[in-house]
N, C-alpha and C positions, 0 to 999 in steps of 0.2 A: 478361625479368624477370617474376615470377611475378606475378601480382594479387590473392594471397591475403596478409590479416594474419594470421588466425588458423585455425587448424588444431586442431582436439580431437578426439582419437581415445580409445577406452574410456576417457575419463575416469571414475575411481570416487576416491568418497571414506567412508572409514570411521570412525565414533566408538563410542569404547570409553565405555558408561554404566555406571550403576549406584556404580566405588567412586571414589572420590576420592583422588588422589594427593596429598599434603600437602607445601609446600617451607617453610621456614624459614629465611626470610628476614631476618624481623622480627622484635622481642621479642611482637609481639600473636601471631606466626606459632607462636612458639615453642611461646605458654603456651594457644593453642587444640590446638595438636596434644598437649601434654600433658593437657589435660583429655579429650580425647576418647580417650588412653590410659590413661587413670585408668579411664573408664568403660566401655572397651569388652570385652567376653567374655573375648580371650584378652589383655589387655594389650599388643596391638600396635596397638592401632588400628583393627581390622578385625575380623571376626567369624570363625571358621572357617570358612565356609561361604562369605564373601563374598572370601574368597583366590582359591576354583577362578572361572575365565573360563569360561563356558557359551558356549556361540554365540549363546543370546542376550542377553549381557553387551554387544553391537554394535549398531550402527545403520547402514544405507548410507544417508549424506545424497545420495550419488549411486551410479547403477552403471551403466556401459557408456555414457557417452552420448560420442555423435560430432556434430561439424559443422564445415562452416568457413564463414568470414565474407571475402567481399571488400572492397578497398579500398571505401571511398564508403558501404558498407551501413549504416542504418538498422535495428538487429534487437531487435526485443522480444521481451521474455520474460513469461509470464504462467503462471498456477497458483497455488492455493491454498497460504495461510503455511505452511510446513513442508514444502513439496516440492520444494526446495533447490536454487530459485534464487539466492538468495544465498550458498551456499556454492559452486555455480560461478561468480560474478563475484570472490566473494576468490580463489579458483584465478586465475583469469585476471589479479587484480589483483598476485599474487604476492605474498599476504596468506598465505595455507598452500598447504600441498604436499598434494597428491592421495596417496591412497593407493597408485594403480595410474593407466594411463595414463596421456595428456600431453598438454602444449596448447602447439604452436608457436605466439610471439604476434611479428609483426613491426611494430616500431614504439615510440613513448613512449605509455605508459598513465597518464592521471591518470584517479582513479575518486574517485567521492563514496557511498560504501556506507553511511552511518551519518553520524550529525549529529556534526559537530566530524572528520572522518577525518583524520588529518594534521594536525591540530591542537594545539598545544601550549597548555593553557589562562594560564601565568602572561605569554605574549606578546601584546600586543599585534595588535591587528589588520595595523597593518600589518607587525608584524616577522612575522607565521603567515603573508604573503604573498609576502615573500621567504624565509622557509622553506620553503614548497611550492615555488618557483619551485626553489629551489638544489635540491631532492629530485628535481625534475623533467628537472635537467640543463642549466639554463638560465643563463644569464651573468647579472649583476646587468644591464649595461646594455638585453636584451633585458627586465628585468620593470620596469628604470624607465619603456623607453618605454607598455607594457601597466598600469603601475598606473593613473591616472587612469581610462583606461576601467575596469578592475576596481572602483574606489571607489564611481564614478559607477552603475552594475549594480548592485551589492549595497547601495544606498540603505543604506549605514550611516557616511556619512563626519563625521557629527558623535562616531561612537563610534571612531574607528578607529585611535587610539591609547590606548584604551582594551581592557586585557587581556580577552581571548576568553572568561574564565572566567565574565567579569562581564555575558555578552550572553543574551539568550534565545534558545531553540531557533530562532526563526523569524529572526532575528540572525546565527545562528549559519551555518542553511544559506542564508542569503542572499549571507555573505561568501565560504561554501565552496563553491557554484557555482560563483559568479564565478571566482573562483578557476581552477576546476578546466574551466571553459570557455574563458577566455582566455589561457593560459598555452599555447597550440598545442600541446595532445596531437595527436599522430597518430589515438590510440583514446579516445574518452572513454566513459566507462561510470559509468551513472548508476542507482543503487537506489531503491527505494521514497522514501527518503529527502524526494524533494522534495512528499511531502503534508502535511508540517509546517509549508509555506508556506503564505499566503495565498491565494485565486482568482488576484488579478491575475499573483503572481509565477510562479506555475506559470505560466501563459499566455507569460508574458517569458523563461520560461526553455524550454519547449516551441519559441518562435520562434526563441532561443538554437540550441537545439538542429538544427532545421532547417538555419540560416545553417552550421554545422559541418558539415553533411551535403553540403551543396551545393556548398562549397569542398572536398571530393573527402576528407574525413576521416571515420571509423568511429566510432559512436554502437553502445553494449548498452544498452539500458533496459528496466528491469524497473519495470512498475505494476500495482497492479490497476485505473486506470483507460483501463476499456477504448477509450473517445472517444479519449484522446490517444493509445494505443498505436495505432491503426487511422487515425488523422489521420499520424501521423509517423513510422511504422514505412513501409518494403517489405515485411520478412517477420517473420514471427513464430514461435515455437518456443513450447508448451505442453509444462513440465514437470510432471509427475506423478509422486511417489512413487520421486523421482529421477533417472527416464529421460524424454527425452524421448518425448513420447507422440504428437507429433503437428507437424510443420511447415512452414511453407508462407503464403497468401498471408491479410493481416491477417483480411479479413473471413470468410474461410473456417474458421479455425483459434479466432478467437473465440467466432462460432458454435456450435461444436461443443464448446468449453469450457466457455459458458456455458450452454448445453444440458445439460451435465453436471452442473450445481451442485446439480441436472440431476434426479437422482433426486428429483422433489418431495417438502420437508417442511414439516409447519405447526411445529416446533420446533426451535430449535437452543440449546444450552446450551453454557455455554461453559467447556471441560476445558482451559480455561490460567489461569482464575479462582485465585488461591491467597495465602496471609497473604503475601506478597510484596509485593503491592499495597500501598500508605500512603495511598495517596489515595482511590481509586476502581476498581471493576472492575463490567463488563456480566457479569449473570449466566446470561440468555435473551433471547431473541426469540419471538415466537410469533404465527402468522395465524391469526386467529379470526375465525369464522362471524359471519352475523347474531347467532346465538343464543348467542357467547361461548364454542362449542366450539373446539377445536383443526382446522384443517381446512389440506389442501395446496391443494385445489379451490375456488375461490366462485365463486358465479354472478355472469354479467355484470351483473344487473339487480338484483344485492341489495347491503347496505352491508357491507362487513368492515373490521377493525380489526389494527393492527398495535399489538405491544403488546414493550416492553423494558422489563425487570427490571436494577436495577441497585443496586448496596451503593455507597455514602456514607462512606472510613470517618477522612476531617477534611471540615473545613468547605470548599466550594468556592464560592469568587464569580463569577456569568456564566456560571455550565454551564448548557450546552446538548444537551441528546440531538437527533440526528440522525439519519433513515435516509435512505436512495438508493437509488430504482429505476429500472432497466436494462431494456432488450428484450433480445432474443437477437443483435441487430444489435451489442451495446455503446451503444446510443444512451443516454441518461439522462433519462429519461421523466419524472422530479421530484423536486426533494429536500424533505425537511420538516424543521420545527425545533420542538423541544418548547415554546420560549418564544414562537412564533410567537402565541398565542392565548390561554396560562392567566398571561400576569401575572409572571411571573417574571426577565424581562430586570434585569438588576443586580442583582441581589439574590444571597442568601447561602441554600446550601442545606446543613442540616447534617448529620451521620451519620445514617446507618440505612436502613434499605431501602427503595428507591422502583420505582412504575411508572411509567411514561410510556408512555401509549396515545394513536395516533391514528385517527380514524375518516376512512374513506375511502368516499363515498356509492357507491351503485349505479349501472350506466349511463359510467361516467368510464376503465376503460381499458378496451381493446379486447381481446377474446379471443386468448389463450396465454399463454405465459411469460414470466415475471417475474421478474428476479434483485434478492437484498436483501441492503443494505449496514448496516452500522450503526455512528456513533460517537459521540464525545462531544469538545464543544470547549470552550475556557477562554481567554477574548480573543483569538479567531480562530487560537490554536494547538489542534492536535487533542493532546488526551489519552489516549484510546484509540481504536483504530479494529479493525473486524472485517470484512472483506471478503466479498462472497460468501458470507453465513451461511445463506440459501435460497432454495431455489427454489418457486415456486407458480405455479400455474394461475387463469388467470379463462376461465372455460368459455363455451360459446357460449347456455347453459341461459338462457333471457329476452331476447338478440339478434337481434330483428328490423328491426334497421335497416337501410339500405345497404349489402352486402359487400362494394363498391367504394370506398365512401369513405377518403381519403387519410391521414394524419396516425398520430403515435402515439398519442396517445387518443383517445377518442370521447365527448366530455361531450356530453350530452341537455341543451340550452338551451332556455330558453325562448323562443319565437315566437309574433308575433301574424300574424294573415290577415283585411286587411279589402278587401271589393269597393270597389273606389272606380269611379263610372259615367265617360260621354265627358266629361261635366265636368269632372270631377277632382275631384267633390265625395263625400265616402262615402253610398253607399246603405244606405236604412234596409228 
């Protein structure tokens, strides 16, 4: 008997952009697709020009990618938002069909791809648990023995007969975990999804996750936190740009991805910013110099500043700006918080455009690279998040310290040095 679950050979997946297919379903369906043929050039709805399909009318969210996975494997996936990882875990989850190639998958797959997956919001918590279970193939008597533990896990049993619709995100993928961990998939496949949790939960669902591996079952998880992919992975697969670009063993393939973020900038802006937003959107990042220029490089021994731009546009209570920095190991070198120091914790912050700049003295991380995160939180559910938005240098320029010395930073403390004689009294 073979030891492989999954097989994926020239996996490709194509989307067709730019025009919009309209159905009419609805009366709102209706009278939107008539007004946009009221106003459109030739009365169909479309332009003349935007009938002809160009070749680049297309997108490969994947192209050509191969792997397989054996039983018991642990396999992350990692890569920058839009380099379609998630469009190979819905392949896999048999969420959409590939354009070209295939993916043999042996086994039952429960996946958590998005918050609420499989969830029917007017149920109840506990009817969306024997929903998932019957989807899953499972007898009523095998989910009565598995409820309790599932309740107990997803710390929500004062809500749990209480419909889904009514729970918040962090609610939400706390029950859909559970869920989708103790329900005994053979393949559990898990997305960005669970950084909507809190610290502790991830940590409970990362040991979750373990426990599944170890009883001889297959885990896909896709983070961009590199600590847990390199703590709970075997192997790792970095896709880029659709293919995979690079795969093999955690801390090898991290390295080299995070190295990549890679081509140092002092700026990143951010091209998914758009009226789409109601709430809130990050508009830049930026590492600045001693002297408040734009710079990829600072010196070890001087102060620089980390600086996010962000548009307000309703009122938000208990937001938080955040960034996270990373070595090239994945380790996570320190996080900060906007309210840590200017006064803001509870409070109501209203429309309009803000900065949040933090300074970071000289002397405090160790020469190389630096990878930066950034987001924004609202009673410990993140709001936005932006991964990996740059990379920078802190140079060797003013580093005269130890070259041997241990540790991810290097903070310059203060010390005293007093002679003290065979008394043990100090000499004057």
């Amino acid at each position: 008997m073979s030891n492989l679950v999954i097989r994926v050979e020239n996996l490709s997946k194509r989307y067709k952009i730019g025009v919009a297919k309209y159905r009419h379903d609805t009366l709102r369906d209706q009278i939107t697709y008539g007004l946009r043929t009221l106003f459109s050039r030739d009365g169909l709805g479309v332009t003349p020009s935007a009938q002809r399909s160009a070749p680049n009318d297309f997108i490969w969210a994947l192209k050509d990618v191969s792997f397989e996975v054996k039983r018991g494997e642990v396999i992350g996936f990692i890569g920058r938002n839009g380099a379609g990882k998630s469009t190979l875990l819905k392949i896999l989850s048999r969420i959409t069909e590939p354009s070209a190639g295939f993916a043999e998958i042996q086994g039952r797959v429960a996946s958590l791809l998005e918050v609420g997956t499989g969830f029917q919001g007017e149920l109840t918590g506990r009817e969306n648990i024997y929903l998932n279970g019957a989807i899953l193939g499972m007898k009523k008597a095998e989910i009565d023995r598995k409820f309790d533990e599932i309740v107990a896990f997803s710390e929500v049993e004062k809500f749990i007969d209480t419909p889904v619709k009514r729970y918040s995100s962090g609610m939400f993928v706390r029950l859909a975990f559970a869920v989708a961990a103790h329900l005994e998939p053979e393949i559990l496949i898990v997305d960005e999804v669970l950084a909507v949790g809190d610290a502790s939960f991830q940590k409970k669902c990362l040991g979750k996750m373990d426990d599944i591996a170890r009883g001889g079952r297959t885990v896909l998880f896709v983070s961009h936190n590199m600590g847990s992919v390199g703590q709970l992975c075997g192997r790792v697969l970095w896709v880029d740009q659709g293919q995979v670009k690079l795969s093999g063993h955690p801390a090898k393939v991290i390295a080299e991805y995070l190295s990549s973020s890679g081509t140092t900038s002092s700026i990143w802006t951010n091209s998914s910013a758009s009226v789409n937003n109601k709430r809130f959107y990050v508009r830049s990042v930026r590492v600045l110099a001693e002297d408040n220029s734009p710079s990829a490089v600072v010196p070890f021994d001087r102060l620089f500043r980390i600086e996010v731009t962000y548009v307000i546009i309703n009122p938000i209570r208990d937001l938080s700006i955040t960034y996270q920095l990373k070595d090239l190991q994945g380790n996570v070198v320190w996080g900060s918080w906007d309210t840590d120091t200017t006064g803001l914790k509870h409070s109501v912050r209203e429309p309009g455009h803000y900065k949040s700049i933090c300074k970071i003295p000289g002397g405090l991380l160790k020469p190389g690279r630096y990878v930066l995160s950034v987001a924004s939180h609202n009673n410990r559910e993140v709001i936005a998040r932006h991964a990996e938005v740059l990379a920078f240098d802190v140079s060797e320029l003013g580093y005269d310290l130890n070259l041997n010395r241990a540790g991810v930073i290097t903070p310059v403390l203060e010390w005293e040095v007093i002679r003290v004689d065979a008394t043990g009294s100090a000499a004057h």
